[in-house]
DRENLUM-196006 format. One record per residue: residue number from 1; residue in three letters; x, y, z of N, C-alpha, C in turn. Coordinates in steps of 0.001 Angstrom, whole numbers. Example, Ala and Ser with C-alpha at 12.3 -4.5 7.8 and 13.67 -1.06 7.14 Angstrom:
2
SITE,1,ALA,13190,-5690,7800,12300,-4500,7800,13200,-3300,7800
SITE,2,SER,12850,-2250,7080,13670,-1060,7140,12900,30,7870
% end
This chain:
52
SITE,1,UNK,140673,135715,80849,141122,134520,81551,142605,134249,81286
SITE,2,UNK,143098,134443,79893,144560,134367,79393,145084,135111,80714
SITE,3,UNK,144912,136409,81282,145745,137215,82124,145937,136383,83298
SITE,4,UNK,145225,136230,83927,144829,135198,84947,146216,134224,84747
SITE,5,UNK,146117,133393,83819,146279,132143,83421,148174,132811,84097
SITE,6,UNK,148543,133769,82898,149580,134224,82883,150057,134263,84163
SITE,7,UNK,149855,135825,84687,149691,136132,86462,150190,134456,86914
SITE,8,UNK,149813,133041,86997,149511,132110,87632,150965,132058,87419
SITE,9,UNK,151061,131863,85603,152348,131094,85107,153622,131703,85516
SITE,10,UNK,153742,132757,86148,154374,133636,86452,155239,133158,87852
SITE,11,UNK,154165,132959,88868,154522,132498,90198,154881,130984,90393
SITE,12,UNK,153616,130272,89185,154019,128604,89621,153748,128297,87924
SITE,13,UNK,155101,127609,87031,155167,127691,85729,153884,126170,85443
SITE,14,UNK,153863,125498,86314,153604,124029,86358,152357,124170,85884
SITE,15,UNK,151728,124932,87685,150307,125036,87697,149837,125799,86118
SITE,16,UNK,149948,126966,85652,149368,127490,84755,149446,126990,83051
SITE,17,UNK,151051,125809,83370,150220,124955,82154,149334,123824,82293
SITE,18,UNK,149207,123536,83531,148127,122374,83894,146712,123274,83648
SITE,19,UNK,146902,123920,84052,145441,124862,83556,144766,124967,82390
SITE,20,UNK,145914,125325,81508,145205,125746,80075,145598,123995,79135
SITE,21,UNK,146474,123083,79687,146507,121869,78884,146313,120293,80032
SITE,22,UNK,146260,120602,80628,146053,119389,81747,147168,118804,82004
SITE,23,UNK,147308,117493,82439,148492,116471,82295,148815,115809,81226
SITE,24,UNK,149298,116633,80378,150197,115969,78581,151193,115924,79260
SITE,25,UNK,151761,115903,77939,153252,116209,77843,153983,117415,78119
SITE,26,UNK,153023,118645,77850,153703,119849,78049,153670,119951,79333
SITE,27,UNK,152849,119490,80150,152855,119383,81973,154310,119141,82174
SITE,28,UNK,154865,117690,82194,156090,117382,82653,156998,117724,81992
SITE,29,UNK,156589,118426,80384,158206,119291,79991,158668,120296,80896
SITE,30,UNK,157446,121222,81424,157609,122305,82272,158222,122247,83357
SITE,31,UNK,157433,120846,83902,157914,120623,85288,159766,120910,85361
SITE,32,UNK,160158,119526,84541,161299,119735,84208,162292,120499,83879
SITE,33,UNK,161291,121809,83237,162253,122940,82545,162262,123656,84065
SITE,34,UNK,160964,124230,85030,161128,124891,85908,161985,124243,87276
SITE,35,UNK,162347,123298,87094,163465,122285,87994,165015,123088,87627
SITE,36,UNK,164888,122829,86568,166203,122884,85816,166484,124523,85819
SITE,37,UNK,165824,125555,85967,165691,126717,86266,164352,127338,86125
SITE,38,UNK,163943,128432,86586,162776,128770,86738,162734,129525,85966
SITE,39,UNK,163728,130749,85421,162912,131255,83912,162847,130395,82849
SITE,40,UNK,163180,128932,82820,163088,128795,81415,161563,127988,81841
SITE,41,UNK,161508,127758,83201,160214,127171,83233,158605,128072,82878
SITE,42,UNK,159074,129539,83553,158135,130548,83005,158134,130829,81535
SITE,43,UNK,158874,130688,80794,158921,131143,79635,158302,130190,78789
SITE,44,UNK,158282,129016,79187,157537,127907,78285,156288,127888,78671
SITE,45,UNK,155945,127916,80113,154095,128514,80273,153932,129466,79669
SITE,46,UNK,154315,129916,80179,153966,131808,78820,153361,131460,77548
SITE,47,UNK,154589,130472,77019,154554,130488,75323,153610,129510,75170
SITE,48,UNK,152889,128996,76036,151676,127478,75721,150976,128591,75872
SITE,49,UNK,150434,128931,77351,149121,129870,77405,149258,130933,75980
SITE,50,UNK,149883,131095,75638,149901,131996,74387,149554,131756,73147
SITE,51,UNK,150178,130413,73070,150040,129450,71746,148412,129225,71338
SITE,52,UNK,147644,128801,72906,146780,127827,72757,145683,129030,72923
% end
């Protein structure tokens, strides 16, 4: 399911941390980071789905 998750976080950084953490905080850090540019927004889904 992690691959999946990844694959997701890959295309849409948002969706695939809403997946594995819902609407916290790490939701709208992402949002924000993938606004502000999109690898740093992938790279922080990555590192949650990874973490968790």
């Amino acid at each position: 399911m992690d691959v999946l998750r990844i694959l997701i976080a890959i295309l849409l950084p948002p969706l695939g941390v809403f997946l594995q953490v819902g609407l916290g905080l790490q939701f709208w850090i992402n949002i924000l980071l993938t606004l502000l540019g999109y690898i740093p927004g992938i790279i922080h889904a990555v590192y949650i789905i990874v973490k968790r």
